[in-house]
C-alpha positions as CSV (number, residue, x, y, z in Angstrom):
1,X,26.6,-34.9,-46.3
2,X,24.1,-35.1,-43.5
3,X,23.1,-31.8,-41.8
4,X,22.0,-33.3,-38.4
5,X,26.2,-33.8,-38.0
6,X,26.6,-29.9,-38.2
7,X,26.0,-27.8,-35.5
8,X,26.3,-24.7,-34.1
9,X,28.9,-24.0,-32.3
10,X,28.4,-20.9,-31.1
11,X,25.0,-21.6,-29.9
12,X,26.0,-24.1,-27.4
13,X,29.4,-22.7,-26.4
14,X,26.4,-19.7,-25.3
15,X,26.2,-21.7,-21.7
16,X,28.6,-23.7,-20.5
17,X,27.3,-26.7,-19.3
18,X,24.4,-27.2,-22.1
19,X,24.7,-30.7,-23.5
20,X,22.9,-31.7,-26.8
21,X,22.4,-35.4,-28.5
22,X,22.9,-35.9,-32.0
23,X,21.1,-39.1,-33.3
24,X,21.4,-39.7,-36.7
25,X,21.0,-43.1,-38.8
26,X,22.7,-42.4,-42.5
27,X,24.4,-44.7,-44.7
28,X,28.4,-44.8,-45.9
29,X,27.8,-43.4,-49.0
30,X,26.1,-40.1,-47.2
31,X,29.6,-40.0,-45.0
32,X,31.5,-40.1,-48.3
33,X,33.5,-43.3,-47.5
34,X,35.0,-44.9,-50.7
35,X,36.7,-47.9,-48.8
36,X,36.7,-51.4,-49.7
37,X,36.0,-52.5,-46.2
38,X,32.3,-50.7,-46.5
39,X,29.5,-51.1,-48.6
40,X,27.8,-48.2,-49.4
41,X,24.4,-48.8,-48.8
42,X,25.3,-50.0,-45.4
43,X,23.6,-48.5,-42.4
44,X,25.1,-46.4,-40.1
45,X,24.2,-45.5,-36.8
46,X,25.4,-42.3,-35.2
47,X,24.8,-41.4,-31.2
48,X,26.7,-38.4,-29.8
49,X,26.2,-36.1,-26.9
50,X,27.8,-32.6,-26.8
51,X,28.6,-30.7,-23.7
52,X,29.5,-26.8,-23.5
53,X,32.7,-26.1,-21.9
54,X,34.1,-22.9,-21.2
55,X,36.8,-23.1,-23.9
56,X,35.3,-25.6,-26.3
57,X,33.1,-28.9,-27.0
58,X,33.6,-32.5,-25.8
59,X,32.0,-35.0,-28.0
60,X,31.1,-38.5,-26.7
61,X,29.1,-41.3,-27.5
62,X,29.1,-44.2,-30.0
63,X,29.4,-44.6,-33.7
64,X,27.8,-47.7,-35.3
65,X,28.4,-49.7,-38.6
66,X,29.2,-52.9,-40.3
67,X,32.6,-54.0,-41.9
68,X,33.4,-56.2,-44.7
69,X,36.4,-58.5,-45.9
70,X,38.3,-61.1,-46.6
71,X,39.5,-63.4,-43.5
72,X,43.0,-63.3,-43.4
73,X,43.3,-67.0,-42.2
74,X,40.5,-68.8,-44.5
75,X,40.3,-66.2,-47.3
76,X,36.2,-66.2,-46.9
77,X,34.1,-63.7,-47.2
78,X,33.5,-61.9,-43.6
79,X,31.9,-59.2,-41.7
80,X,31.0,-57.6,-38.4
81,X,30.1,-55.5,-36.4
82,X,31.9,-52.2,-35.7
83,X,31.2,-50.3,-32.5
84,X,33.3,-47.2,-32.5
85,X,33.4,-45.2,-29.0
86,X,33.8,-41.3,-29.3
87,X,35.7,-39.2,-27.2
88,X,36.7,-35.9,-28.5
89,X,37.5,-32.4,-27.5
90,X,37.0,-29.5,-29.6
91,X,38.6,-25.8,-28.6
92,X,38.4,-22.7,-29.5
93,X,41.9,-21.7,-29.0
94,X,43.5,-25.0,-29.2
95,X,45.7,-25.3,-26.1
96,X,45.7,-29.1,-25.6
97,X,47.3,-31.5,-28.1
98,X,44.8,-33.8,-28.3
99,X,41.6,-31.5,-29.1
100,X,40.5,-30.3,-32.3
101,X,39.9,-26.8,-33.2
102,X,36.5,-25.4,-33.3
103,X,35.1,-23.0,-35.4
104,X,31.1,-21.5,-35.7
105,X,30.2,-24.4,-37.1
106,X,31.1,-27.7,-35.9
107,X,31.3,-30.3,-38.0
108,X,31.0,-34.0,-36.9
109,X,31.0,-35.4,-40.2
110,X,35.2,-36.2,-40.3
111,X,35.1,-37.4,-36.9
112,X,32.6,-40.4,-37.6
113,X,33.9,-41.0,-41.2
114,X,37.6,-41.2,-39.3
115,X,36.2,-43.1,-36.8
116,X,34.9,-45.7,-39.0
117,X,37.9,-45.5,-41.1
118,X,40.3,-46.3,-38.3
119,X,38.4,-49.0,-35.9
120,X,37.6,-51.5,-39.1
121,X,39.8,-53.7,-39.2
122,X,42.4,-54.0,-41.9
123,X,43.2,-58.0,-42.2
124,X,39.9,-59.5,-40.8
125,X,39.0,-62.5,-39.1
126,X,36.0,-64.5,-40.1
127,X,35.2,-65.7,-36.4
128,X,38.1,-65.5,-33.5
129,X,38.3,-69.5,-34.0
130,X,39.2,-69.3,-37.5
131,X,41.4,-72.6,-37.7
132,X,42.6,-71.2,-41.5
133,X,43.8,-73.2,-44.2
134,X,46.5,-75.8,-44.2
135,X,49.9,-74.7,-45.8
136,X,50.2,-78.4,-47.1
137,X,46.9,-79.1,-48.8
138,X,45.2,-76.1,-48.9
139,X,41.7,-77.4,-47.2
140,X,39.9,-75.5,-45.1
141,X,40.2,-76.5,-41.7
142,X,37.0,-75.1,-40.4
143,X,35.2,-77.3,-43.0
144,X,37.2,-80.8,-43.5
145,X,40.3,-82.2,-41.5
146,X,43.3,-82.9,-43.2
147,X,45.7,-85.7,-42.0
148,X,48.7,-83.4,-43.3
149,X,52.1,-83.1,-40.9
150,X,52.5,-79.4,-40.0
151,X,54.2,-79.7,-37.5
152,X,57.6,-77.5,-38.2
153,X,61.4,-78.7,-37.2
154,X,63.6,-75.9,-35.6
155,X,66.4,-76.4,-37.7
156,X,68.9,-75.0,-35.1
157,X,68.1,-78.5,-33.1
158,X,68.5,-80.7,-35.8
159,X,71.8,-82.2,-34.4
160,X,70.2,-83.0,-31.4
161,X,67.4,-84.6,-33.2
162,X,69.8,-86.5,-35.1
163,X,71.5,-88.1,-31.8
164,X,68.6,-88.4,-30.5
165,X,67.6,-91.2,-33.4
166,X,70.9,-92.9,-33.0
167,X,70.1,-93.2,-29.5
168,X,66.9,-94.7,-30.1
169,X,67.9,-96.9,-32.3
């Protein structure tokens, strides 16, 4: 729990048109995430700015972190970046569907955990390139080349293929 990511609400709803930043570096473990795609000493970097509205908050800025996993092609380690864009509307009397509502106290804390939680991905890639293993031989592609056939026969044209070699013949 990190009290920079709590403010007061009613403070800045006081003038409409008051922004304030919040900048705050913290770690997953302060955000209470318990995800295998995290590790909890990682860093996390937290830049928002918060404008007063009439009727509520809007929240924007970034969210930054780092992701872990397993690549879904090679099945090595991998990791990344993971830079979360925030845009969020707080109300409150909550009269649009997409804003949050907003008591004396509003607390960021859910958002950036969410965030985090939603924009890691969930069957990484190790790099966009990632030639994966081969389903004969199981080598790694981005390492060694395999002279293995995978190339894979339709089997709806294999009647074609099969006048085809009489043709040739």
């Amino acid at each position: 729990m990190h009290p920079a990511l709590r403010v007061n609400a009613i403070e800045l709803l006081r003038r409409p048109g008051s922004e304030r930043s919040v900048e705050v570096d913290t770690t997953v473990a302060d955000l209470g995430i318990d995800d295998a795609r995290f590790l909890a000493s990682d860093p996390v970097r937290v830049g928002l700015r918060l404008e007063a509205l009439t009727d509520g908050v809007v929240v924007s800025g970034l969210v930054h972190g780092t992701w872990h996993g397993t690549c879904r092609r090679c099945a090595n380690p991998a990791q990344g970046p993971l830079d979360c864009e925030v845009h969020e509307l707080y109300q409150r009397v909550v009269t649009d569907p997409d804003a949050f509502e907003l008591g004396e106290l509003l607390d960021l804390e859910p958002m950036v955990r969410e965030v985090l939680l939603l924009d890691a991905p969930l069957v990484p890639l190790c790099t966009a390139d990632c030639q994966g293993l081969c389903p004969q031989c199981g080598v790694d592609r981005n390492v060694e080349t395999c002279r293995c056939d995978t190339t894979v026969a339709d089997p709806r044209w294999a009647a074609l293929d099969e006048l085809r070699d009489r043709f040739d013949d």
